[in-house]
Residue, then its C-alpha position, 0 to 999 in steps of 0.5 A: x310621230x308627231x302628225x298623229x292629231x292635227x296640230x297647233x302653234x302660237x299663230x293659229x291656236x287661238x283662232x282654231x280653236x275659236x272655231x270649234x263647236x264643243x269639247x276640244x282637248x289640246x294636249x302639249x307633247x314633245x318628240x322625244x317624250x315617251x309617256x307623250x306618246x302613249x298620250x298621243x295614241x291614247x287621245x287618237x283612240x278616243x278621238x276615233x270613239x267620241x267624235x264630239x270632241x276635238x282633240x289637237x296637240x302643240x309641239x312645246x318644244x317648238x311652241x316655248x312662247x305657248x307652253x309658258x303661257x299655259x304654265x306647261x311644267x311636265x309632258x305631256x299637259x292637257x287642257x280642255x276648251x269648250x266652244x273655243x273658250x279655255x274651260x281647265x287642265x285635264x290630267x289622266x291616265x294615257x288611257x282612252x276610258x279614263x281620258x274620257x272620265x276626266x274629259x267628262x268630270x271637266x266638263x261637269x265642273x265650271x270653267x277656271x280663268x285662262x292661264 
């Protein structure tokens, strides 16, 4: 089910986003993806054990205008945002120790240019 992680569309990401302190993961799945489920319960999990960083989830299906402005290509796509600011993509496994690694290892290097 979709409403697992609190969710995003092309009229408020920008602005939400803009509002959070800190590391925020925005994850972009679709209903019927089965490794975007796995994601889903992954990022829930982490969410539970790193308070600190905000984890939200576009639905590309329904968010066609933001998947491309992001150049979603494949499910599910994650990218980090740092003080509401596009910091980079993340890619890992569906597993909440290595999305926090990667979370981290994104963290650790300097923000890229916003698609």
């Amino acid at each position: 089910r979709m409403n697992d992680l609190p969710s995003l569309t092309q009229y408020d990401l920008h602005h939400r986003l803009a509002e959070v302190a800190g590391p925020a993961v925005v994850c972009f799945t679709a209903p019927a993806c089965g490794s975007c489920r796995q994601m889903r319960r992954a990022l829930a999990a982490l969410r539970g054990a790193r308070s600190a960083v905000s984890v939200f989830e576009v639905d590309a299906q329904h968010e066609a205008g933001l998947a491309r402005e992001f150049g979603v290509f494949h499910l599910p796509a994650l990218f980090l945002f740092v003080d509401g600011e596009y910091h980079r993509p993340v890619e890992a496994e569906p597993l909440p120790e290595r999305l926090a690694a990667a979370i981290d290892a994104a963290l650790a290097l300097p923000p890229v240019e916003a698609p």
